[in-house]
C-alpha positions in Angstrom: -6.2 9.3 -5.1 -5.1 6.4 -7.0 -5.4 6.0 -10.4 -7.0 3.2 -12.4 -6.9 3.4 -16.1 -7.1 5.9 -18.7 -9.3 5.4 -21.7 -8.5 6.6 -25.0 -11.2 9.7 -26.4 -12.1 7.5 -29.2 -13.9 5.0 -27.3 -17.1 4.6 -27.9 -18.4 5.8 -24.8 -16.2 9.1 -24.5 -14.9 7.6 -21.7 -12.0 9.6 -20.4 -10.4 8.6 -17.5 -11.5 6.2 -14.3 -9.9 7.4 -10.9 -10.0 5.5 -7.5 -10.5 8.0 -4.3 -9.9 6.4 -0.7 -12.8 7.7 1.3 -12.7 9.2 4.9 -14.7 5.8 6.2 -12.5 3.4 4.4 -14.5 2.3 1.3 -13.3 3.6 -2.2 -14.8 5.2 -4.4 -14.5 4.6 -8.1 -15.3 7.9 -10.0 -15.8 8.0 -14.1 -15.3 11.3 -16.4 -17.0 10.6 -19.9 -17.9 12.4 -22.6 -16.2 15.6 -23.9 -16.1 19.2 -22.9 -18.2 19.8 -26.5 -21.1 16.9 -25.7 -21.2 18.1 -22.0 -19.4 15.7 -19.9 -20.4 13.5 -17.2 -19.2 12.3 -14.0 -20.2 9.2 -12.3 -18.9 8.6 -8.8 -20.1 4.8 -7.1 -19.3 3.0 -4.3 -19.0 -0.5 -5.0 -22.3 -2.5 -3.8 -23.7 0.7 -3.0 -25.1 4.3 -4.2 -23.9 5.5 -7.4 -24.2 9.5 -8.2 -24.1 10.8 -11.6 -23.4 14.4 -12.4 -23.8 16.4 -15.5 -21.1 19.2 -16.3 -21.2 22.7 -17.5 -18.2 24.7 -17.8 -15.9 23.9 -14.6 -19.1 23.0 -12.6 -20.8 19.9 -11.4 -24.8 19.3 -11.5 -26.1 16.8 -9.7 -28.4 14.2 -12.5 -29.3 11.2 -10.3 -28.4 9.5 -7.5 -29.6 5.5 -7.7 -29.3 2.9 -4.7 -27.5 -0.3 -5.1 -30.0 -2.0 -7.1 -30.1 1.0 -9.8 -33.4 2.4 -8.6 -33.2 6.4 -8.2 -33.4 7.7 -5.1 -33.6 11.0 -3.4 -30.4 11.2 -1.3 -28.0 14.1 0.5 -25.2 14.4 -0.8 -22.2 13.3 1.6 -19.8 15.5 2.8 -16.9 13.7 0.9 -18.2 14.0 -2.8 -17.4 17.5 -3.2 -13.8 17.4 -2.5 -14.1 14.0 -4.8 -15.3 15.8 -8.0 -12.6 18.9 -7.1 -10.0 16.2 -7.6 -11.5 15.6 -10.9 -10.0 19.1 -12.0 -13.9 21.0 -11.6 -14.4 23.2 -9.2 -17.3 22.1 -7.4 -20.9 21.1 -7.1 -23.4 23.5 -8.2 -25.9 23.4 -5.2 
């Protein structure tokens, strides 16, 4: 895991870090913590050109909100096998299923 940037908790958007993960198949994935742990965070994990996943937080767990296709549409979609492991690098520990 590789890391991008780190935004400041004063930006706007509570944005507070941006991570890159190297996935199993080759692509990376760019994963987004925002918000803070008093305005329930979020995590958004996307693949560039491709499915983006959004997940609420509460406590040390992740909820799955959304998952939208390339073009931003919601879809109804598995999750793959590497997300998990993703969002446990993110310091939570896991999906709540």
């Amino acid at each position: 895991m590789s890391r991008i940037a780190t935004r400041s908790e004063s930006n706007a958007t509570n944005s507070l870090e941006e991570i890159a993960v190297d996935l199993p198949d080759g692509r990376t994935a760019r994963v987004e913590i925002t918000g803070l742990p008093t305005n329930h965070a979020r995590v958004d994990v996307r693949i560039p050109n491709g499915r983006r996943w959004i997940f609420g937080v509460n406590g040390d767990i992740a909820g799955l909100v959304m998952v939208l296709n390339q073009n931003g549409q919601r879809v109804d979609d598995e999750l793959p096998t590497w997300i998990e492991p993703v969002i446990q690098r993110t310091g939570l520990k896991g999906i709540d299923s």
